[in-house]
DOVO-227058 format. One record per residue (C-alpha): residue in three letters; x, y negated, z negated. Coordinates in pm, whole numbers, plus 50000, padded with zeros to 5 digits. Layout:
BEGIN
AlaXYZ ...
***
This chain:
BEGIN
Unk577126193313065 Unk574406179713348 Unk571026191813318 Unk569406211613541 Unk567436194513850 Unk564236201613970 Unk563336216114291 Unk559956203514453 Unk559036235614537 Unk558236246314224 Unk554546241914258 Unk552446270114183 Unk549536285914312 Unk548246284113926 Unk548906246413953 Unk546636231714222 Unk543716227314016 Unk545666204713818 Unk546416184014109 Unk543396183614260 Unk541666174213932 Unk543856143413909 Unk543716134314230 Unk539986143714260 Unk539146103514291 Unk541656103314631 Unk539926133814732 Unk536016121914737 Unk537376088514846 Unk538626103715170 Unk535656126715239 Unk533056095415125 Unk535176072315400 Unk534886099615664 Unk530956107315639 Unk530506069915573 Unk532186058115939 Unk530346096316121 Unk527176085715997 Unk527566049616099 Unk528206065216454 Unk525416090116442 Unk523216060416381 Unk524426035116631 Unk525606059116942 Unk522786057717227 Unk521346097817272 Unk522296117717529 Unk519956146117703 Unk522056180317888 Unk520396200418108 Unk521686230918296 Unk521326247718633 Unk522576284818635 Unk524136299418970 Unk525046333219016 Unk527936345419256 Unk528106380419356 Unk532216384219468 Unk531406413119742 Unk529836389320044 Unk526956395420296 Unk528776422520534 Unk527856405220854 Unk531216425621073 Unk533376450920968 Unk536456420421020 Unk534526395020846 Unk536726362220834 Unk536016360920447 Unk536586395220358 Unk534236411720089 Unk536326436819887 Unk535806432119569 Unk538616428519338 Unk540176453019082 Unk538526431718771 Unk535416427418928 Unk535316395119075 Unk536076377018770 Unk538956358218911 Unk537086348919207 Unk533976334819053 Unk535946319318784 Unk537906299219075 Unk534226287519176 Unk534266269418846 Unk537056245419020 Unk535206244019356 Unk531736230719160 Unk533616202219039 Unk535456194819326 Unk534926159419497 Unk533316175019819 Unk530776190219643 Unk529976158419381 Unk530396134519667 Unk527316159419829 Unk525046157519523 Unk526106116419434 Unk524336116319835 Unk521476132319793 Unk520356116619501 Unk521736082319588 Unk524096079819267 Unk525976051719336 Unk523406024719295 Unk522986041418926 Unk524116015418674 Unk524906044018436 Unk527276061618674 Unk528566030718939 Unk530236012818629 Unk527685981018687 Unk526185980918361 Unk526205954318091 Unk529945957617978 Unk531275964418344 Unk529355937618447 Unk531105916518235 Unk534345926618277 Unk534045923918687 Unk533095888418628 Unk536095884418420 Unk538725903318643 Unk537505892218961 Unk534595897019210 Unk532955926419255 Unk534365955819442 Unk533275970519753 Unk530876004919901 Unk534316026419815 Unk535306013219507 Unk531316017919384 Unk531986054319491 Unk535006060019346 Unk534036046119000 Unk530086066419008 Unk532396102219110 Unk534796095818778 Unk531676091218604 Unk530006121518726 Unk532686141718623 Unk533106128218298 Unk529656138618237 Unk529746174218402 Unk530576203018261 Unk531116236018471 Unk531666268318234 Unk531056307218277 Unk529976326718003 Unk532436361817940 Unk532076391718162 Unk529296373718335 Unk529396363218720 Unk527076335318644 Unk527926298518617 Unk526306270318467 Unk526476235418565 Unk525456216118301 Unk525096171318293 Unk524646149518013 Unk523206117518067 Unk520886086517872 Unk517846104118052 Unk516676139518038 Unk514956137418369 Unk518106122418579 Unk520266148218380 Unk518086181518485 Unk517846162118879 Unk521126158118901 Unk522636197618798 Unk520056205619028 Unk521466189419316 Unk525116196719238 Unk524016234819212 Unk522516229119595 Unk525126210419670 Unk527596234719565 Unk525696263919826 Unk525696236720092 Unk529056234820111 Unk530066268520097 Unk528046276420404 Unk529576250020532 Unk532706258520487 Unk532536297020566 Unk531106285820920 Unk533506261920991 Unk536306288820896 Unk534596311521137 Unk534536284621422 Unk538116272721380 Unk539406311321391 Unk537586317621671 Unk538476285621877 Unk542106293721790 Unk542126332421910 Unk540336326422207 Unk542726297322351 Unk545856320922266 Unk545216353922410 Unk547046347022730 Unk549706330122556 Unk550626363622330 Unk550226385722642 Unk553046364122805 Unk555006364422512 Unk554816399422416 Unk555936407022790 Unk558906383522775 Unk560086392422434 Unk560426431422535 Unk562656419622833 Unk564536399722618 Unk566096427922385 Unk566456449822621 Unk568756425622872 Unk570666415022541 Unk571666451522423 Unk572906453822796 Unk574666427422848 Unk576766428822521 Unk577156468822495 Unk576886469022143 Unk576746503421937 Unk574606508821633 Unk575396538521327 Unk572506545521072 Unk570796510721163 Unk574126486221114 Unk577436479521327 Unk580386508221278 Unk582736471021239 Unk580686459620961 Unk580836488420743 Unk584596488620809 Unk585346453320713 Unk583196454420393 Unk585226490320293 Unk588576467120317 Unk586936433020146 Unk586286453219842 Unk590116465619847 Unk591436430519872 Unk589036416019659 Unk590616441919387 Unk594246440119480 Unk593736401519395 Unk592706403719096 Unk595486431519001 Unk597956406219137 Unk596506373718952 Unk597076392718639 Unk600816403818725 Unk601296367018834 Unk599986354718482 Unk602186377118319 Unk605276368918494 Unk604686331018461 Unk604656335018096 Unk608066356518080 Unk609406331818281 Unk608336302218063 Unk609776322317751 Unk613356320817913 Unk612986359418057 Unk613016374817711 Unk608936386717684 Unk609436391817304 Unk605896383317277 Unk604116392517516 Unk601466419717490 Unk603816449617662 Unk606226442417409 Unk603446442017117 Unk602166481717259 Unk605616493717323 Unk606336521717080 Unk610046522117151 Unk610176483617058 Unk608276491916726 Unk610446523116650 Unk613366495716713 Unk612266466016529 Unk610836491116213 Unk614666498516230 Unk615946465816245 Unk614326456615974 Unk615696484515710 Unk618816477515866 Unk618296438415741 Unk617436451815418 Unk620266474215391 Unk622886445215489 Unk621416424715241 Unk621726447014942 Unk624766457315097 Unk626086423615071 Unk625326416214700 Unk626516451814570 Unk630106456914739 Unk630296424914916 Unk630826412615274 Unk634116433215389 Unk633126472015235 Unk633676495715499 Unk629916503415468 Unk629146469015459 Unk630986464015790 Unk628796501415933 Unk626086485415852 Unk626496453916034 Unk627686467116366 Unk624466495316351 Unk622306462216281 Unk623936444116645 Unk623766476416789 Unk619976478016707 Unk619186445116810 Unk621346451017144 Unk618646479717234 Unk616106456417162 Unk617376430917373 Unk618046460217663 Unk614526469717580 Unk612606436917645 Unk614896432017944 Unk613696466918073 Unk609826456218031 Unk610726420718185 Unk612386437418527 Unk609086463518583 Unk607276435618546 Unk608216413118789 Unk608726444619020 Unk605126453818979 Unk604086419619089 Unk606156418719375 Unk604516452919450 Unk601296442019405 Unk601896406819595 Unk603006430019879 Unk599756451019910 Unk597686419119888 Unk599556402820178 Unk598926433320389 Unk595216436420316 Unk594656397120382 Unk596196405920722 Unk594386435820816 Unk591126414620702 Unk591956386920964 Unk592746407521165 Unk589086426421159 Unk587416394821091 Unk588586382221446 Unk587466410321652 Unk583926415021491 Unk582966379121482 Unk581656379821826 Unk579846413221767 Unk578306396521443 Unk577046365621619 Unk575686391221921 Unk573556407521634 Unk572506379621497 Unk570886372621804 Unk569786409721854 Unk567856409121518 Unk566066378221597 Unk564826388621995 Unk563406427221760 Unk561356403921473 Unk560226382621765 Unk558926413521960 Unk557536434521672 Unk555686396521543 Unk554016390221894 Unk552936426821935 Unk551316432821610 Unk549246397521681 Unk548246404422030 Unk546826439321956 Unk544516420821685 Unk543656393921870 Unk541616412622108 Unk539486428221870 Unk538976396621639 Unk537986369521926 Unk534606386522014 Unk534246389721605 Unk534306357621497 Unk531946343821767 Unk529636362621575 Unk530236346621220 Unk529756311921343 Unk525776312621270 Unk525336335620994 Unk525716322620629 Unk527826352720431 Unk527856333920131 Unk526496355619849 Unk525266333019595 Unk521746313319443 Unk520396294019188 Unk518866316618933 Unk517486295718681 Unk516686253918793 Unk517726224918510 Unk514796215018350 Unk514606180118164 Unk515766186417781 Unk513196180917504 Unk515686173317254 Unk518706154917274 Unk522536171117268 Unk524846138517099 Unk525276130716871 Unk524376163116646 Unk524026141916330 Unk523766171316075 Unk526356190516249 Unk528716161616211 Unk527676151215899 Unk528396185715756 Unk532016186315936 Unk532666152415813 Unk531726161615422 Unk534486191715466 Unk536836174615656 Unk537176142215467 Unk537636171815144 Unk539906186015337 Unk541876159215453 Unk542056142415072 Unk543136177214949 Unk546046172015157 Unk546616137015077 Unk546606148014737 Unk548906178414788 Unk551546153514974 Unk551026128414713 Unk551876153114457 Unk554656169414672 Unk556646134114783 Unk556086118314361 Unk555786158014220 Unk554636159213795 Unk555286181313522 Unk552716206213612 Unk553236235613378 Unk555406250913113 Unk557676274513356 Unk558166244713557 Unk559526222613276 Unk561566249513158 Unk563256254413484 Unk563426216413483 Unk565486206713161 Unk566706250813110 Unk565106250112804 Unk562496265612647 Unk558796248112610 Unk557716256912214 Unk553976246412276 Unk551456227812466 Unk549966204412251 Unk546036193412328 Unk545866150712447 Unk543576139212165 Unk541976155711826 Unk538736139711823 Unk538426121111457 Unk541946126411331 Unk543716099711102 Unk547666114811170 Unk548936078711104 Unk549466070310780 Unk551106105810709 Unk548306127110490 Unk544486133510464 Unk542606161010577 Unk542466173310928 Unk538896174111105 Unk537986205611258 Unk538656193211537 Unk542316188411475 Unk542616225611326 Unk544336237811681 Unk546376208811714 Unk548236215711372 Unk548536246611453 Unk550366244811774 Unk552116220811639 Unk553186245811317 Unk554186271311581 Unk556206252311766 Unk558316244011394 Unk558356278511348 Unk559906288511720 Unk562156258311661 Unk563946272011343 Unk563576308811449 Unk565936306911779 Unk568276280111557 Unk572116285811597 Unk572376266711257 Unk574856279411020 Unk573536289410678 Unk576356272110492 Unk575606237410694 Unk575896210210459 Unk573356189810665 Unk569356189910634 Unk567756203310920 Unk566566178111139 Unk564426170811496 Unk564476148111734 Unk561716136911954 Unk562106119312275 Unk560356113712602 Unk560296092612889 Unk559376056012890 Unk555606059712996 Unk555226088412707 Unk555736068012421 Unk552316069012273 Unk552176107812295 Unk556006112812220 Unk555006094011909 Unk551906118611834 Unk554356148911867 Unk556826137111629 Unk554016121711350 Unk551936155311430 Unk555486181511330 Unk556036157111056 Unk552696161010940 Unk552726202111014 Unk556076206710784 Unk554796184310534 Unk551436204010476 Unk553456235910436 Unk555136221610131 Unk558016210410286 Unk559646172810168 Unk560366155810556 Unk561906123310583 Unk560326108910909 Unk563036082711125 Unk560856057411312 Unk563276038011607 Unk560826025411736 Unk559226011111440 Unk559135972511351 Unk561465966111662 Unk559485939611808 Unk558505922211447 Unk560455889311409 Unk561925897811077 Unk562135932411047 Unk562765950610700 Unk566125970310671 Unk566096003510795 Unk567516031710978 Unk570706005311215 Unk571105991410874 Unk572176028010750 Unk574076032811058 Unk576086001011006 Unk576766009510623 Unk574975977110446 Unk572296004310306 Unk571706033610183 Unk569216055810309 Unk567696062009963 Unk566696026709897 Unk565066024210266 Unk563136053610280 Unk559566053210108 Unk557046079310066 Unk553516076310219 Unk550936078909994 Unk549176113709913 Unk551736131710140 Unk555156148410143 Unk556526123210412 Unk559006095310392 Unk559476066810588 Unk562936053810746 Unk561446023510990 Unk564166010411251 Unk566005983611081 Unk567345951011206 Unk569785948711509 Unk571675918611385 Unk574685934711456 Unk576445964011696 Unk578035992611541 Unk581006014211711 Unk579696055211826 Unk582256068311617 Unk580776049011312 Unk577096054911382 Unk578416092311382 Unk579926087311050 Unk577276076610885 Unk574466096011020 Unk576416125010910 Unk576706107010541 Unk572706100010628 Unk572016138510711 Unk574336153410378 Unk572296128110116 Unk569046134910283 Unk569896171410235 Unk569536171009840 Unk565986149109847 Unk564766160710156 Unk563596199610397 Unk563606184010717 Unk564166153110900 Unk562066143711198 Unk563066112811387 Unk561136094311664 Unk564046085811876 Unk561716065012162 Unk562986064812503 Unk566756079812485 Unk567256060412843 Unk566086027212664 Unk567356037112330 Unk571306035112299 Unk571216028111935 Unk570116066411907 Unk573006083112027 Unk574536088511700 Unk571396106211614 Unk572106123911889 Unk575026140511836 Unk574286150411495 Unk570526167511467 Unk570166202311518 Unk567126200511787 Unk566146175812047 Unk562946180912176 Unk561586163012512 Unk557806153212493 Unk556206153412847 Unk552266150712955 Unk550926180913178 Unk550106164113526 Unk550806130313456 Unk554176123913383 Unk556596126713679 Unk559566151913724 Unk562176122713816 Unk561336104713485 Unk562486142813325 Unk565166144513518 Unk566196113113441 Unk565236116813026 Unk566966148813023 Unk570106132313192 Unk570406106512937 Unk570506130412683 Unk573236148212856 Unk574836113212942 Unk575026116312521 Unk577006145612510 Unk574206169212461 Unk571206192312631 Unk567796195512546 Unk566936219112323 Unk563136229112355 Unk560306210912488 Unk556656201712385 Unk554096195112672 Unk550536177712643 Unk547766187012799 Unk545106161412881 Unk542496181912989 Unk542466205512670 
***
């Protein structure tokens, strides 16, 4: 049966301190890198001072007329909109070309681009660029150190530089902040003189026209005598009544045409067709043909093809399918005959539609015309009245300033410098750099995810976990078998003494089973030193309740270059198990090392005598514990395999990974059998 895979979602809220504690050395890596490289920048990035100038705008303007050219309602959110739009108009380039003027900006190595590194790149790229270029480069500048923002619900903005100096940054939001009033008086009166240039010249022109447009419509209704009903042409309202008839009576016709098409692709006979599907005479017909078909057939094999009623039946069967065929004939003759109805009544409405179309086109293009000569009229009238009142107006406005806005608070040079904020940063780099390694160790976990608690192994292998075992017992001699456990090692015997007992209590093993009860421990490959520790540590917990436990070492004496007869020896037949296996001293245990792998043995013969193995062991021996290594590594203990009651998988909390589980727990499947229980081990207990 294939094990169960793992999902890598199985992480648990429960589990991130275990992954965080693991990774902890990625973690204060990350956050030691950050503040390392943001204090190297605090240090070595020159200072910068901000000042700010504050400007308030009041949205309802200086009423200077009653028709001011800049109107001074003020808007339904209270000028918000408007003042925020002065933002925009701050950093524009008129009104930073203004203040890089007035304060001569452009010969400003900090702002023109001439300073030590543009000065060498210009002498590497070519020769220096001209009075334009110089104020091209010191206005990107400028804006790259301005900053224009308006606090919330406030009509105030502030205009705020950063530069090396704190006197050149408070001078120069001072004179973008004048700069910024200069040009909207500026602008405001050259508004007002344009308008009023513009109205004056064109009074005698709108007179003329107004007087020429009136003559116009009235000459054109005249001379083409047309008629008008509720605002539109009686012709019009005729010829869209009979478009919206045709436009129907097509449609009606496509359909009829579709269906006739197909009646007349099926050979005339519309046996399918959706008429012949709804018709309730050809259903009554065809339910009746088909107990007729039934009745000839039963007919046939009772009294046989000339019977009298045989012969009824037959002839009421054609007569049947006759009416059918009458039937379907019938539906195929309306149809074409509504079609041809329906073709009819198009015809006749296209004509009547030409027809109309004909004599109204020259009444349409007339109104075209008529429609054109009224907007004209009604345009030059509603100007001309307006133009009278506004030309003496805006003479007025040429002079006086309207704008509603001043400087409320001047920049003043700062007294401590705004960049870098080396606390501030220094702070933000110690919880971003955690931060940041907290998710480098969450991803690390998530893309190579680890054994990371019991309900996770369980769902892993579907079987159940019998204990978590601590890492180490500090002092403990568990190898050689015997001796006295340290306090230390008191809750390490007894999880491992549960986990017998839950082994044994949820056993399916039959009480008349003529083998010894026996365990087998595996793990993956990196486990081996704790899968080892498991399977000494049970040997050690049955032993010291009494019980006799022959412990099977595969592992043991492998790598030696003569090793001593042992458990492939058994497996082959050249030994007996009883003349292998030795007891440790002072303890309950017996030994079974590995043997010598001078030969292969067949699967079916390993089986055979492991089974022999397990029914001697039985009369000498409680229990049988065998280290059976790496089962991925270990082929030699598939016999084993097959043949012990449990098979526990030995994994390390937070260390060892779920595809090596995966993989152990396939292996064991590979052998033809399933995990039976688990045993975890915690490092950090």
């Amino acid at each position: 049966m294939p094990t169960a895979s793992y999902a890598s979602s199985t992480v648990e809220l429960g589990d991130l301190k275990r992954i965080l504690v693991r990774r902890r050395f990625l973690i204060f890596a990350t956050a030691a890198l950050l503040t390392l490289v943001t204090l190297l920048y605090g240090l070595f990035t020159p200072a910068l001072y901000s000042s700010v100038a504050e400007i308030i705008i009041d949205p309802q303007d200086l009423q200077v007329v009653n028709n001011d050219v800049n109107p001074s309602r003020v808007p339904p959110d209270g000028g918000i909109t408007m003042v925020e739009s002065q933002v925009s108009v701050v950093q524009s380039s008129g009104v930073l070309l203004r203040a890089i003027k007035a304060t001569n900006l452009t010969e400003d190595p900090e702002f023109n681009g001439q300073g030590l590194v543009g000065r060498l790149l210009g002498g590497l790229l070519g020769p220096r660029s001209d009075e334009s270029d110089k104020t091209v480069k010191t206005l990107d500048a400028l804006r790259r150190q301005l900053a224009v923002k308006r606090a919330d619900k406030v009509l105030v903005i502030d205009v705020i530089i950063t530069a090396k100096s704190a006197d050149k940054a408070a001078l120069l939001a001072n004179a973008i902040a004048q700069a910024y009033l200069a040009d909207q008086a500026d602008a405001r009166a050259r508004m007002a003189r344009d308008a009023s240039d513009s109205i004056t010249a064109r009074l005698d022109e709108q007179r003329k026209r107004v007087q020429q447009a009136e003559n116009a419509v009235e000459a054109y209704k005249s001379a083409n005598n047309m008629v008008m009903a509720a605002g539109n042409l009686v012709s019009d309202q005729e010829l869209t009544e009979i478009n919206t008839q045709l436009s129907a009576a097509q449609s009606r016709t496509a359909a009829l045409k579709a269906q006739v098409d197909q009646l007349r692709r099926s050979g005339g006979a519309p046996d399918a067709t959706s008429e012949a599907m709804r018709s309730s005479v050809i259903s009554s017909l065809r339910a009746q043909e088909a107990t007729l078909v039934d009745q000839v057939s039963q007919l046939g094999t009772e009294l046989g093809p000339r019977h009298p009623s045989m012969i009824a039946a037959q002839q009421q069967l054609r007569d049947t399918r006759a009416l059918i065929a009458r039937e379907l004939g019938r539906i195929g003759a309306a149809a074409e005959t509504d079609y041809e109805r329906a073709l009819a009544n198009q015809q006749a409405l296209e004509a009547k539609v030409a027809g109309m179309k004909s004599k109204s086109l020259d009444t349409d293009q007339a109104s075209v015309r008529l429609r054109e000569l009224q907007r004209d009229l009604e345009a030059v009238r509603s100007v001309y009245a307006t133009y009278l009142q506004r030309a003496q107006e805006t003479r007025e406005q040429i002079t006086v300033n309207s704008t509603n806005a001043r400087v409320i608070s001047d920049a003043m040079p700062a007294l401590k410098k705004s960049w870098p904020p080396l606390p501030l940063l220094l702070f933000g780099a110690i919880f971003g750099g955690l931060g940041l390694g907290t998710g480098l160790a969450l991803i690390t976990e998530y893309v190579s995810p680890t054994v990371l608690s019991s309900a996770q192994m369980q769902s892993a292998i579907d079987a159940p976990v019998v204990g978590v075992l601590p890492a180490k017992s500090a002092r403990r001699r568990w190898w050689p078998f015997g001796g006295a456990a340290a306090p230390a090692g008191q809750k390490t015997d007894a999880v491992a003494g549960l986990a017998l007992r839950r082994l044994f209590s949820s056993s399916r093993r039959p009480p008349d089973w003529p083998l010894v009860p026996s365990i087998l421990v595996t793990s993956p490959p990196q486990d081996a030193a704790q899968r080892s520790r498991v399977a000494r540590l049970l040997a050690n917990a049955a032993a010291a309740r009494g019980s006799r436990v022959l412990f099977i070492d595969t592992n043991a004496g492998s790598g030696s270059r003569e090793p001593q007869p042992g458990l492939l020896d058994v497996l082959r037949g050249e030994y007996a198990f009883e003349a292998l296996s030795q007891y440790t001293a002072g303890s309950n245990v017996a030994v079974l090392g590995s043997g010598r792998p001078k030969a292969v043995f067949s699967e079916a013969q390993g089986v055979y005598f492991t089974q022999h193995m397990l029914a001697q062991a039985g009369r000498s021996f409680e229990l049988v514990v065998v280290d059976g290594g790496a089962l991925a590594d270990n082929l030699n203990a598939s016999p084993l395999v097959a043949m012990v009651d449990e098979i526990v998988l030995v994994a390390t909390l937070n260390v060892t990974p779920m595809r090596d589980v995966t993989a152990a727990s396939q292996a064991i499947s590979v052998m033809g059998r399933l995990p039976t229980a688990a045993l975890l081990v915690d490092e950090a207990a």
